[in-house]
Structures are given as C-alpha cells and as structure tokens.
C-alpha positions as CSV (number, residue, x, y, z in Angstrom):
1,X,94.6,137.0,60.3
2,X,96.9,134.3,58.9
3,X,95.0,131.5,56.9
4,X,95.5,128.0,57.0
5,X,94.9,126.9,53.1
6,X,93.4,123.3,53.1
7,X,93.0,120.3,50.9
8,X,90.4,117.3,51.3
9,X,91.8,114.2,50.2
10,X,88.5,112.3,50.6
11,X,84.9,113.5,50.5
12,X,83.3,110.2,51.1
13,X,81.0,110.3,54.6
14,X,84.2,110.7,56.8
15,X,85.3,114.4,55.0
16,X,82.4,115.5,53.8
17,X,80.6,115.1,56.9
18,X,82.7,114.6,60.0
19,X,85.6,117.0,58.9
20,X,84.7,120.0,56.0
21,X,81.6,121.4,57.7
22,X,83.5,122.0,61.1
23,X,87.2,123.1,59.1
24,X,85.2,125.6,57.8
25,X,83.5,126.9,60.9
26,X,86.9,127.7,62.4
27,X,88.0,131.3,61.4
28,X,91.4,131.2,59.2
29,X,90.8,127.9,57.5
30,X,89.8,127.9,54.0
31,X,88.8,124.9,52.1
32,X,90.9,125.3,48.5
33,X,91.2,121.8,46.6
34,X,89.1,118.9,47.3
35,X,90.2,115.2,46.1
36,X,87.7,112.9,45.3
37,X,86.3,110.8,42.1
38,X,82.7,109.8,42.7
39,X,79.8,111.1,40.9
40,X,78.4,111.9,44.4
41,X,81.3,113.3,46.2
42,X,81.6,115.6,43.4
43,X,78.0,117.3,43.2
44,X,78.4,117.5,46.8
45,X,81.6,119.1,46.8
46,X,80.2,121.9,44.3
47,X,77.4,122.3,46.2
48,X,79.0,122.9,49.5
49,X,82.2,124.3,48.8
50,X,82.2,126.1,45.5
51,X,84.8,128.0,45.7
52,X,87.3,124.9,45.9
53,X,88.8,123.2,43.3
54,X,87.7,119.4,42.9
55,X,90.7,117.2,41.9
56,X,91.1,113.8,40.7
57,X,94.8,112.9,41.7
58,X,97.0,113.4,44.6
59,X,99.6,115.6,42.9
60,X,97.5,118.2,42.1
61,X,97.4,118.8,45.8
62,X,100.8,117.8,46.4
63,X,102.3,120.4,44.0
64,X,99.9,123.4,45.4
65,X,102.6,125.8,47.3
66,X,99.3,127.4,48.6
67,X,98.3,124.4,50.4
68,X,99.3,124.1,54.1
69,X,97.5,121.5,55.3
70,X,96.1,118.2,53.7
71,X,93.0,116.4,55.7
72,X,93.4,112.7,55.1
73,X,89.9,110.9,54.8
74,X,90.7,107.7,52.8
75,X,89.7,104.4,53.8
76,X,92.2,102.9,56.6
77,X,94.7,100.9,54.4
78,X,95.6,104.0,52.3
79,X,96.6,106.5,55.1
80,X,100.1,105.6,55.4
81,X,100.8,106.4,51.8
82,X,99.1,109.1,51.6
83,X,100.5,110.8,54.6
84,X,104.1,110.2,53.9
85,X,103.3,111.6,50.4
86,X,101.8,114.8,51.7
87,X,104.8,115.0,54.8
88,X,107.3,114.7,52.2
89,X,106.0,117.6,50.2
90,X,106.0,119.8,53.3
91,X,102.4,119.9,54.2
92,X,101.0,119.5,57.6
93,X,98.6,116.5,57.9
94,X,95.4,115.8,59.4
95,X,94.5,111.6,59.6
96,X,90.6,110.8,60.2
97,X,91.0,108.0,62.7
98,X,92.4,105.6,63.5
99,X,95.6,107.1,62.1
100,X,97.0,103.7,60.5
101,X,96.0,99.7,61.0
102,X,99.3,99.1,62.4
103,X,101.7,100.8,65.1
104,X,104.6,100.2,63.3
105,X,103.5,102.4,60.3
106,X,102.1,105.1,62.7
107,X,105.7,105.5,64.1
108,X,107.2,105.7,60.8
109,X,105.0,108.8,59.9
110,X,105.8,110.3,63.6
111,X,109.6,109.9,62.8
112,X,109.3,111.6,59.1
113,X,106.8,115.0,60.3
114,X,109.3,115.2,63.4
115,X,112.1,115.1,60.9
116,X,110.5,117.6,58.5
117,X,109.6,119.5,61.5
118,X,105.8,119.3,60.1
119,X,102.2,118.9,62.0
120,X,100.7,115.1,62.1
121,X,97.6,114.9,64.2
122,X,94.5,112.4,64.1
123,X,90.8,113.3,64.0
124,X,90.0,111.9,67.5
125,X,86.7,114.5,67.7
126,X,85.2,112.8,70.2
127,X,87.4,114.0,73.0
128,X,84.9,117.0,72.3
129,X,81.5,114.7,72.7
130,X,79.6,116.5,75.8
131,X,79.0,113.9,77.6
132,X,83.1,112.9,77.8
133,X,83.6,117.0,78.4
134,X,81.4,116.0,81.7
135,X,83.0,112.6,82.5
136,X,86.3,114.5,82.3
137,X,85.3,117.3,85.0
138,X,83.8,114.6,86.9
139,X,86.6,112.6,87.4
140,X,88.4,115.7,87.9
141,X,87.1,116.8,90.7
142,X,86.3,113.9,92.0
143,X,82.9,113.3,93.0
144,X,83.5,109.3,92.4
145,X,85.9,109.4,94.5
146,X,88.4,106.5,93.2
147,X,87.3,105.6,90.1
148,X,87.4,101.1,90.5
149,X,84.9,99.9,87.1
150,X,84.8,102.4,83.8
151,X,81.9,101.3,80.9
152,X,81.5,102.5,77.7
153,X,79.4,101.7,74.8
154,X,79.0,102.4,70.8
155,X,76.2,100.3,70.2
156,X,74.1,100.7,66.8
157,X,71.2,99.0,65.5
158,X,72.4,97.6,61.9
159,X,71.2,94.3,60.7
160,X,72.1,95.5,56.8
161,X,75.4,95.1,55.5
162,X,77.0,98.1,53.7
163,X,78.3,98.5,50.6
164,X,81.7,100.1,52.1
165,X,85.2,99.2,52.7
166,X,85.0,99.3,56.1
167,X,82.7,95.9,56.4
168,X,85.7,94.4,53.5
169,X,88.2,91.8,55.2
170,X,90.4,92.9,52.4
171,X,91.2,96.3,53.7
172,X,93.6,96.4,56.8
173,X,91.8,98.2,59.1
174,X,88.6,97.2,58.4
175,X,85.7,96.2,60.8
176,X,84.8,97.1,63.8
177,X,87.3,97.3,66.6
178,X,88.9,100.3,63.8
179,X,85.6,102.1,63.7
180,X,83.8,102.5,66.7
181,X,86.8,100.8,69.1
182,X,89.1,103.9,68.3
183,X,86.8,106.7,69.4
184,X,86.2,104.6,73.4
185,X,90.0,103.3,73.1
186,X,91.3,106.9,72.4
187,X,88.9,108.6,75.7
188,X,89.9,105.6,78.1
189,X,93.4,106.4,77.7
190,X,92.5,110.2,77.9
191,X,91.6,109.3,81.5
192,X,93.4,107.0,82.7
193,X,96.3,106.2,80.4
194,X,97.6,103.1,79.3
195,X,96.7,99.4,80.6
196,X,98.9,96.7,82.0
197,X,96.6,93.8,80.3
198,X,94.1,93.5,77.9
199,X,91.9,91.1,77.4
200,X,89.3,91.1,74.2
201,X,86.6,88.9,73.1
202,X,86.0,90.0,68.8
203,X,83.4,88.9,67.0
204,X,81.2,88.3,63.6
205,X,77.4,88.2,65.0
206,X,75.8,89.5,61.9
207,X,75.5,86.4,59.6
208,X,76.5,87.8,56.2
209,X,79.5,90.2,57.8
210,X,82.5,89.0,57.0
211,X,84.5,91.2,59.1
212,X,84.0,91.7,63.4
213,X,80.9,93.5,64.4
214,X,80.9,93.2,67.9
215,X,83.8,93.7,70.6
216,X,84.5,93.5,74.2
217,X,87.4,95.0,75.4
218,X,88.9,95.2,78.9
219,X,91.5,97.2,80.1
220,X,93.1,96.3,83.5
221,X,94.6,98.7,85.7
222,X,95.9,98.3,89.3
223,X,92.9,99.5,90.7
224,X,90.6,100.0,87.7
225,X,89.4,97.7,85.2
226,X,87.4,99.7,82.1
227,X,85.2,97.9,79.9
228,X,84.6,98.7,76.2
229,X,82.1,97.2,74.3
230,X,80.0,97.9,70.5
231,X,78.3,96.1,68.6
232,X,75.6,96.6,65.2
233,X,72.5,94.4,66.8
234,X,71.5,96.2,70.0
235,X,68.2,97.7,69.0
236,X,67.3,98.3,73.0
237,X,68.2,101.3,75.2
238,X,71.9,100.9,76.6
239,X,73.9,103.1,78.9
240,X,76.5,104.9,77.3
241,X,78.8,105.4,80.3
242,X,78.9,103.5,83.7
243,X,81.3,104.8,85.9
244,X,81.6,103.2,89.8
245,X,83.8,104.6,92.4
246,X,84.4,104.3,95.8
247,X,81.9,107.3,96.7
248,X,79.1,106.4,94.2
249,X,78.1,106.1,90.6
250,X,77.7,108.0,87.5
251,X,75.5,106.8,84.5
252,X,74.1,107.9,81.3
253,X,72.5,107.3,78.5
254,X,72.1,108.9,75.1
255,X,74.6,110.2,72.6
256,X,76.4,113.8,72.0
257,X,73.8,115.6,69.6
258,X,77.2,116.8,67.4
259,X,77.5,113.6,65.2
260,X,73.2,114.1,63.9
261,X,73.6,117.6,63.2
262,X,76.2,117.5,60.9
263,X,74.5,114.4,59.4
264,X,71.5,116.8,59.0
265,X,73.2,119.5,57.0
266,X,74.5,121.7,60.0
267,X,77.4,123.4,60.7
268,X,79.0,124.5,64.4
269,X,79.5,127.8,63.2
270,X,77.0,130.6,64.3
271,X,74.6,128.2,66.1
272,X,74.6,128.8,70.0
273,X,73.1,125.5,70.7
274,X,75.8,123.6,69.2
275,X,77.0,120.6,70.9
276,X,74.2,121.2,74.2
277,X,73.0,118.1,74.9
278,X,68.8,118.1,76.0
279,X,67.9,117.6,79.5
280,X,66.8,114.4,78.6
281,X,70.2,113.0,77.7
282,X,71.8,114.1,81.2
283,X,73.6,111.8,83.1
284,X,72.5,110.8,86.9
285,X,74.8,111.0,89.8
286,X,74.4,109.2,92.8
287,X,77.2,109.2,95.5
288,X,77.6,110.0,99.5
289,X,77.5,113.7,99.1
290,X,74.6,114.2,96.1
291,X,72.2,112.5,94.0
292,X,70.1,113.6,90.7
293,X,71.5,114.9,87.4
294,X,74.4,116.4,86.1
295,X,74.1,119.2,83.2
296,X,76.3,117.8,80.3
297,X,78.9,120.3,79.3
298,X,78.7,121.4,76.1
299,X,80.4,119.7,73.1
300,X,82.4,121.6,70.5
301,X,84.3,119.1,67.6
302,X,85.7,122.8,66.4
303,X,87.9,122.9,69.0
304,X,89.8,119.9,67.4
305,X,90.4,122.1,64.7
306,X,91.0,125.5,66.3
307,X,94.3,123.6,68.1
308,X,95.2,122.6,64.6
309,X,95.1,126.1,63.4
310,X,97.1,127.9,66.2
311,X,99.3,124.4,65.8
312,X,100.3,125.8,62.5
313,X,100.3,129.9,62.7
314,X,101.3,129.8,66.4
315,X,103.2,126.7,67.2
316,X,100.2,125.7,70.2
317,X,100.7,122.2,71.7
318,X,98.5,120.0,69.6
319,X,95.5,118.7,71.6
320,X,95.8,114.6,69.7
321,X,99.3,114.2,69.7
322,X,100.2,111.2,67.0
323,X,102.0,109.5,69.6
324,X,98.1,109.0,71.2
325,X,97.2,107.9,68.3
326,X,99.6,105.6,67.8
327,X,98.8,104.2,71.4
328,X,95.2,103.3,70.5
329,X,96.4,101.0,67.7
330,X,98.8,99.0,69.9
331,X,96.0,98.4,71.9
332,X,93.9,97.3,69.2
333,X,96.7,94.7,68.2
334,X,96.7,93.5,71.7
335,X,93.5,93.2,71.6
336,X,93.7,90.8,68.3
337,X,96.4,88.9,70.5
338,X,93.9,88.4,72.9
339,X,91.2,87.3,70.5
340,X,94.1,84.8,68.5
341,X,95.6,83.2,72.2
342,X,92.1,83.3,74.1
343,X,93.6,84.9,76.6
344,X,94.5,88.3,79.1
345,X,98.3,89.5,77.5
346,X,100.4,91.8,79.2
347,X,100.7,95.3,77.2
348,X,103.8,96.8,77.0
C-alpha cells in the first residue's frame, strides 16, 4: 500500500485534536515530523506520536523529500505563508479552516498548487457531522418538499475570555465569524450554493471581548432565505437545525458526538460506534406524508482524510475543493460589508 508521509505544522488544539488523531486512523498515512514549540505541544506530541520527529522550524519539514503532505494548523493570519512555503517545495497541503482571512490570498495559493500541479484542500470536517449527513439525504430526497427558510446554529456557553489568538483583534482572522461562521457558511453552500445577498448583523456581547462573539448571517436566495447564527452566551437549549419547506418541517437539536470524543482522548479508528449520534439527539420530522424521528446517519471526519489520501496516490476528486473554501471567505467579507454599510449587499 502506498503511504502518504505527513507533517504537522501546529499541534496546538486545532492539530493535535481536530486533525492527528483522525490522519492517523486512515490506513496509508503516517505521521513523521511534527512542528510545534510549546512545552505542552511537545509532551503531547511524544506521548501520542512517538515515533515522529518534533521540530522547531519550518525548514526542517520543508527540506524532508520524505514528506508528501504538510497539515497546516497555525492560527489564521499565518496560513498563507505557510502554505505558499510548503506548495513551493512541492508538498501537498492541508489548511484547518478557514483556509485564509481574505479571498484574495486564497486565490493566490489556488493559482500556485494548480501551477505546481499540487494538492490544496481545507479541513472543512464538518461536512461529515451526522446530523448534516442526514440533512443532506433529506433534502435529497425530498421529504421538505421545497426547501423556503434554512437555520443553523453554533451556539456555546462561554462567559470567560481565552487566552488564544483567536479572541486577538490583532490577528486577521480572528473572532468569531472565522471560527464557528466557517463550519455553517461552508454546509449552506454545500446545499444550496451561493447567495445573491447577504445581509449580517456582527457583534461584541461579551464585555471584555474585544473581537465579535456573536453573528447573524442571512443568506438570500430566490426562493430560500438561510439563517446562520452563533454566539458564546447561550447557556439554554437551542435547535441546531430548522429546516421549513413547502411539505413540512425538520428540526433538531444536539451536536454530532465526533467533536467530544476526540476531545476525550478517542480516536475513529477501530471503534464501531464512531460518529452514531444517541437516540436522544435525533431530529423530528413532521410533513404531509410522516411525522416522528429521523435516525441520524452516522458521522465519519475520516472520510475527509481518506479523499485526501486517494487525492494523492490515486488522483480521486477532492471532496473540499479550495475554490469552496475560498467561497466561504468572500462571504465572510460580505458579511463585514454588511456589518460596515448596515445594510443587505448584493454578492457577486
């Protein structure tokens, strides 16, 4: 079996969490140098990887011939560099999202791994949540019937602020609309594709934050309008989804178990219960032709990687093309143009 050599540059939350532990669940992909300076990141990377080599500059992984692939997990601001670094010395490239803070930069690194004929995708996992696997089939085969009011919401309960350059005004692509706003961007346009307005109200609800913590975004359509909304103080029990069409409704509550078992230590590989979401956490259905619960499909962020692999050994389509990726930051900087002009602006 061929093997996809990979380096980690990052092992803060985003790699060692969201990205390492499922990488090495898919069979041909080998975790071999891993970048990262923290006291922390280190002990954890010799703990969970010891076979790797932990590096503390960018060339080491650069000049490695063995290395095929490089898995970005730096904060925001630094994925540009880092990616036209790794593109340039031939290596295929993996971004966490979202893929860079501004369009224009995302197109630059689509024009250099098209020109070196090179692998760019963006770790949109939750294209692989359950409960979007469900939504997807739903709307598929059309049990709404025409889908007229999508809702969707990342809502946390976090009064604190962190420590972390993500709540940092001084780090473009910091805050809020970055974090949470790319994962429910990047599924809206999965389903319906892109907008012909936006309209977004962005805002700073926690007193100390100093960068947004709470959005609304809305998405027009001719015939749709999708709603998108997170925020850090909503203690009480929201629905995730709320779907409305013109044969009946669809809502849930609860999230895809994935994101807590990797927090807890687990890994997708050899547990058959992976990604199946309890009975509890089902969404209810209620149209013309049925009403009770629909059993969530079962989640699987491996398969973000497996396309990656067979992307590399066997030239398979890739699942997050960077041209997606690309499309959920222009809506985010509609969305700002929204917020600056208080008003609904045409995207194009």
């Amino acid at each position: 079996m061929k093997k996809v050599h990979v380096a980690m540059a990052g092992f803060g939350k985003g790699g060692r969490i969201y990205n390492a532990p499922v990488i090495s669940s898919v069979e041909g992909m080998e975790i071999k140098k891993i970048l990262t300076s923290s006291r922390e990141n280190i002990s954890a990377a010799g703990k969970d990887f010891p076979d790797a080599l932990v590096v503390n500059s960018f060339e080491e992984i650069l000049e490695d011939p063995e290395i095929n692939l490089i898995v970005i997990t730096t904060p925001n601001h630094l994925h540009k560099d880092y990616a036209t670094k790794a593109l340039q010395a031939g290596k295929h490239v993996v971004l966490e999202k979202p893929i860079t803070p501004l369009a224009a930069q995302a197109e630059e690194l689509i024009r250099l791994a098209r020109e070196k004929e090179l692998i760019l995708s963006v770790h949109h996992n939750r294209r692989w949540d359950s409960d979007f696997l469900t939504i997807q089939k739903l709307l598929d085969d059309k049990k709404l019937g025409e889908v007229v009011e999508y809702e969707a919401h990342f809502d946390r309960f976090r009064p604190e602020i962190k420590e972390s350059w993500k709540e940092n005004p001084e780090n473009p692509g910091s805050g809020i609309l970055y974090d949470l706003g790319s994962h429910l961007i990047d599924q809206a346009l999965v389903l319906f594709g892109l907008p012909t307005h936006v309209f977004a109200d962005v805002r700073v609800q926690r007193k100390t934050a100093t960068v947004a913590d709470s959005f609304e975004l809305l998405l027009y359509y001719p015939n749709l309008k999708v709603t998108l909304k997170a925020g850090m103080l909503v203690k009480g029990k929201t629905p995730t989804f709320l779907i409305h069409g013109t044969k009946g409704s669809f809502i849930k509550y609860g999230q895809d178990p994935q994101e807590e078992k990797l927090k807890a230590g687990f890994k997708p590989a050899g547990a058959k219960d992976w990604g199946l979401e309890p009975k509890e956490s089902w969404g209810s259905i209620d149209t013309i032709d049925e009403m009770g619960f629909l059993i969530s499909k079962q989640g699987d962020y491996s398969s973000f990687y497996s396309n990656i692999y067979k992307a590399i050994t066997s030239g398979e389509e890739l699942e997050v093309k960077p041209e997606e990726a690309k499309n959920v930051i222009r809506i985010i900087e509609a969305a700002l143009r929204s917020q600056a002009e208080g008003r609904k602006v045409e995207f194009y």
